[in-house]
C-alpha positions as CSV (number, residue, x, y, z in Angstrom):
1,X,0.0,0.0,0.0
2,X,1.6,3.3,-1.0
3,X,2.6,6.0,1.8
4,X,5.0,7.2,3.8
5,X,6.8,5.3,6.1
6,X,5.7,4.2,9.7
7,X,5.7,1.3,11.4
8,X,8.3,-1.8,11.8
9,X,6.1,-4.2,8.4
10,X,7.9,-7.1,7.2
11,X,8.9,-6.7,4.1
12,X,7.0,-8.4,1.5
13,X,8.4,-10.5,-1.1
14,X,10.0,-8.4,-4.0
15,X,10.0,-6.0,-1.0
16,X,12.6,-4.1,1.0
17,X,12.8,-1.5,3.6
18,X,15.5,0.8,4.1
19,X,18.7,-0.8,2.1
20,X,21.5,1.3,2.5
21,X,24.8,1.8,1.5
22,X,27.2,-0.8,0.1
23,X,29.4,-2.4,2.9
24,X,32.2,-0.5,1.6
25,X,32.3,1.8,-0.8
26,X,35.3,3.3,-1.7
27,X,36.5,3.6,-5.5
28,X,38.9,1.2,-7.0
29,X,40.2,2.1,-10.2
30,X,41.8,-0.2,-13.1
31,X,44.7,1.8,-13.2
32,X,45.3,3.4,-10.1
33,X,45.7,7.3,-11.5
34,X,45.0,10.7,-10.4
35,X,42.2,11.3,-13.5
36,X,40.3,7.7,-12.6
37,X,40.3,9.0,-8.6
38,X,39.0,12.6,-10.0
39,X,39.1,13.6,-6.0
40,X,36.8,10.6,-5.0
41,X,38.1,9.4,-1.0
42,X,39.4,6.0,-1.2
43,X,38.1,4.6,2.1
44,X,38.9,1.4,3.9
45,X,37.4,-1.8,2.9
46,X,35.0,-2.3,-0.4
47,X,35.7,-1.6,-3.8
48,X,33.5,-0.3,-6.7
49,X,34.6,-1.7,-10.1
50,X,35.1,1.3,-12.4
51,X,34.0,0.8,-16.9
52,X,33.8,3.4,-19.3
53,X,35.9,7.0,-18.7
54,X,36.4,5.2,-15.6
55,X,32.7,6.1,-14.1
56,X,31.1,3.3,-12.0
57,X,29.5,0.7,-13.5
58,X,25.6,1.1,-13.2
59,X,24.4,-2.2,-11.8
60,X,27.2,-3.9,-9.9
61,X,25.4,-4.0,-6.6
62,X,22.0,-5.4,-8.1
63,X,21.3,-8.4,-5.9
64,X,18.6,-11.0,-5.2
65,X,16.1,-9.9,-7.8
66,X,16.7,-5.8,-7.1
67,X,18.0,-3.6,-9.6
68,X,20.2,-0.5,-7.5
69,X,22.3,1.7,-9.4
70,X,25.2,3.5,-8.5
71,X,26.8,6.5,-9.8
72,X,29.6,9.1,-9.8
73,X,28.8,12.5,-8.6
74,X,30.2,15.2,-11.0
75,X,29.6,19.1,-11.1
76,X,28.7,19.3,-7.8
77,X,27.7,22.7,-7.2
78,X,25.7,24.3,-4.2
79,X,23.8,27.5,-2.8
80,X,21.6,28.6,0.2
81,X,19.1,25.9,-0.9
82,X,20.4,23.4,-3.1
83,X,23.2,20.7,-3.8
84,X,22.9,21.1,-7.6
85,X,25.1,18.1,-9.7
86,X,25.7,15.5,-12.5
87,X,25.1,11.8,-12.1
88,X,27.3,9.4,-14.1
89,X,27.7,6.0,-14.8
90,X,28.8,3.1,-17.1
91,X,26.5,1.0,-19.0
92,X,27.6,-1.4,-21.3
93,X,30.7,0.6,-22.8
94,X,28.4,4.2,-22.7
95,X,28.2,6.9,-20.2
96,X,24.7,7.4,-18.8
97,X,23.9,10.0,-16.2
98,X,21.2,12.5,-15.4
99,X,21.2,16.1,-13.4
100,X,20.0,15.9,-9.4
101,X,18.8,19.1,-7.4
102,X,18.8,18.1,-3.8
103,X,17.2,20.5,-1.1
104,X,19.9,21.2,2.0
105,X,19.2,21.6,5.4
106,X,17.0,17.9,4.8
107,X,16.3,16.5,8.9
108,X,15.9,13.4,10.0
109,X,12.7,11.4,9.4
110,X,12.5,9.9,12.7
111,X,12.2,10.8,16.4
112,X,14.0,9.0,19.0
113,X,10.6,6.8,19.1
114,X,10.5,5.9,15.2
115,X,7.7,8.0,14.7
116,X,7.4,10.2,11.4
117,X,8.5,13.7,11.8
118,X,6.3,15.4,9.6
119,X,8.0,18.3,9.1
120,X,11.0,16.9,7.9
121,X,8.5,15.1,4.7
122,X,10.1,17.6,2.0
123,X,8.1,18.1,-1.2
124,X,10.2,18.3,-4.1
125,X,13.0,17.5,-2.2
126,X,14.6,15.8,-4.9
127,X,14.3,16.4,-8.5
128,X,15.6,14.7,-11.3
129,X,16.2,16.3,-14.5
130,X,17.6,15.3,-18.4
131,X,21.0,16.1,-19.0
132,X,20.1,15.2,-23.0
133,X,21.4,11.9,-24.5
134,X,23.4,10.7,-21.7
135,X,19.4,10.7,-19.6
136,X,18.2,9.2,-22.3
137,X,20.5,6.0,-22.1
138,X,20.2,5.5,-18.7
139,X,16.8,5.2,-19.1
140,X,17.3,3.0,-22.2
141,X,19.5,1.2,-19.6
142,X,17.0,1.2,-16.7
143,X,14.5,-0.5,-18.7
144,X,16.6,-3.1,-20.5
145,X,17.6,-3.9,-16.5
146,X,14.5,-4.3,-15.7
147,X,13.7,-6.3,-18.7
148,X,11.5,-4.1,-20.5
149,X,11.9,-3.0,-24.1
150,X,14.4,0.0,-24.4
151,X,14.0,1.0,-27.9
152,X,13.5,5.1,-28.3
153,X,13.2,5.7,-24.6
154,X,14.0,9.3,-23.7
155,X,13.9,10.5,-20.3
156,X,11.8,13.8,-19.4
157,X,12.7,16.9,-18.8
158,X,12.2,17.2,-14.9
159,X,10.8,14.8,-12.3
160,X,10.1,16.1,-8.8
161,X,10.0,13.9,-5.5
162,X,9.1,13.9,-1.7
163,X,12.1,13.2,0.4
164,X,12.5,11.4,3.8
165,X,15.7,10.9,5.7
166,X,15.6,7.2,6.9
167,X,17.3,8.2,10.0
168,X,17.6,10.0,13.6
169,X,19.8,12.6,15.1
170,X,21.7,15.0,13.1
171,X,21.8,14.9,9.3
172,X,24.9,17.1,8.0
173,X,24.9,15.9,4.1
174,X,27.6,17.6,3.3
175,X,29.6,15.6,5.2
176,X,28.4,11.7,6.2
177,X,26.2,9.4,3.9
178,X,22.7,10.0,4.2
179,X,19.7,7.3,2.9
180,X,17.1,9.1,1.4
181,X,13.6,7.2,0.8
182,X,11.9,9.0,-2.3
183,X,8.2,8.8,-3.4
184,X,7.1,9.7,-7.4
185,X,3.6,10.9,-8.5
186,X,2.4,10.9,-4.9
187,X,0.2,14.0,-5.1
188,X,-3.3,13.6,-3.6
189,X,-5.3,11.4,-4.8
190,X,-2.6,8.6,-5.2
191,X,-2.8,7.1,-8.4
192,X,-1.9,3.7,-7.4
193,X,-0.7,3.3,-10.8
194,X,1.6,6.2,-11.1
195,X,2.8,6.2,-7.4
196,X,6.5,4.6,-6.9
197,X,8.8,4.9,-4.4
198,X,12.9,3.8,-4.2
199,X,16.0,4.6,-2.0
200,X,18.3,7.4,-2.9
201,X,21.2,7.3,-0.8
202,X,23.7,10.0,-1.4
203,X,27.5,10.2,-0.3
204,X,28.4,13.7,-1.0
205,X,31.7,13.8,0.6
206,X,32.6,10.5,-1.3
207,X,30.8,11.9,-4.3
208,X,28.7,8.9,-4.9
209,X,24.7,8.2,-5.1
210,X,23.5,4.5,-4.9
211,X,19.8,4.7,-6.5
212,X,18.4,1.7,-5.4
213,X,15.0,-0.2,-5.9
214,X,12.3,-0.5,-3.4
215,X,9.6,-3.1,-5.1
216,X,9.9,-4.6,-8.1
217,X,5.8,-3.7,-8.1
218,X,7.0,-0.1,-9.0
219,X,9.0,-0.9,-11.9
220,X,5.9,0.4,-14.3
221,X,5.5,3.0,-12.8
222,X,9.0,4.6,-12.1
223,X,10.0,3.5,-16.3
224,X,7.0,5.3,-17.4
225,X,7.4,8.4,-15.2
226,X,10.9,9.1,-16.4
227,X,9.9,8.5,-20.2
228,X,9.9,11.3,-22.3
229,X,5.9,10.9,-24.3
230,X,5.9,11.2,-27.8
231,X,5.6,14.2,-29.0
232,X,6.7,16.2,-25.4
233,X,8.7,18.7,-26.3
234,X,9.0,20.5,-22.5
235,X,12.3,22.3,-22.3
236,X,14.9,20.8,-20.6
237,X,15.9,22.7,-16.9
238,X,17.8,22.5,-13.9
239,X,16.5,25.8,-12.1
């Protein structure tokens, strides 16, 4: 049933509450080089396998039925508001990436009793937007991952979402990892149909995002909401 999170449910099968970051993290290049590292921290433990112009590879932490992406985080840029930057990945020998705004300030989702905190539910508190031909073969990507047809997919221009912090205490997301859950099309009425949610966990200081699935049930949904229609010719913005 689509909402916000409360309580302590079972998963489901095809189901998953609050998956997280990858054991370890840090980036391991092919040839260990200052232009493969581009900055990233090399932490202790886990490596992430590197492909094309040395960018991660898209679906290496897909497991057990769940498609999760991960991604490089590029032109990061920031004001009073927003962290504004590129997403970029590997994909079968290509480059695929889209543009993120992400409201600052976000606070935790939880108080010290697991209960919701509603003020911290952001509206468009992540948005999504095309960043031209490189959008438009991830979501070629996304849907051959998923094992839809990918022929002629675009992606849209801009797709907003609600943001909760799956966490307590303190959020600084400048600096430490933070797990975001995100929820698409969920303007009253819910169309049940349209409605999707996923995890978007972001690592600014280790400038990588791991966009991973929530229910395989929202696969429809989320492929169609990020498809360009025929005939849409909305301009393309990151304001």
């Amino acid at each position: 049933m689509p909402g916000l999170p409360g309580g302590n449910a079972i998963p489901e099968p095809g189901r998953r509450e609050g998956h997280g970051f990858p054991k370890n993290r840090s980036i391991r290049s092919h040839v260990l080089s200052a232009s493969v590292l581009r900055g990233l921290r090399i932490g202790v433990a886990t490596e992430i396998q590197l492909g094309i112009d040395d960018y991660p590879i898209l679906d290496q932490f897909s497991e057990e039925g769940f498609v999760d992406l991960t991604f490089e985080i590029v032109d990061l840029a920031e004001d009073d508001a927003f962290f504004r930057f590129h997403l970029a990945s590997s994909f079968e020998g290509e480059v695929v990436g889209m543009g993120v705004v992400l409201r600052k300030g976000v606070g935790p989702g939880f108080d010290e009793d697991m209960d919701l905190i509603q003020e911290n539910v952001y509206r468009q508190g992540v948005r999504f937007y095309s960043a031209g031909e490189q959008s438009d073969r991830l979501v070629r990507a996304i849907a051959k991952l998923y094992g839809y047809d990918a022929a002629a997919r675009r992606m849209i221009a801009e797709e907003a979402f609600t943001a909760i912090a799956l966490q307590q205490g303190e959020i600084d997301l400048a600096a430490h990892p933070v797990r975001l859950k995100i929820f698409g099309r969920d303007a009253d009425p819910i169309d049940e149909d349209r409605y999707y949610e996923s995890f978007f966990n972001v690592d600014i200081a280790n400038r990588l995002v791991f966009w991973n699935e929530k229910d395989q049930d929202y696969r429809n949904a989320l492929l169609a909401a990020l498809t360009r229609s025929e005939g849409d010719s909305s301009q393309i913005s990151a304001s």
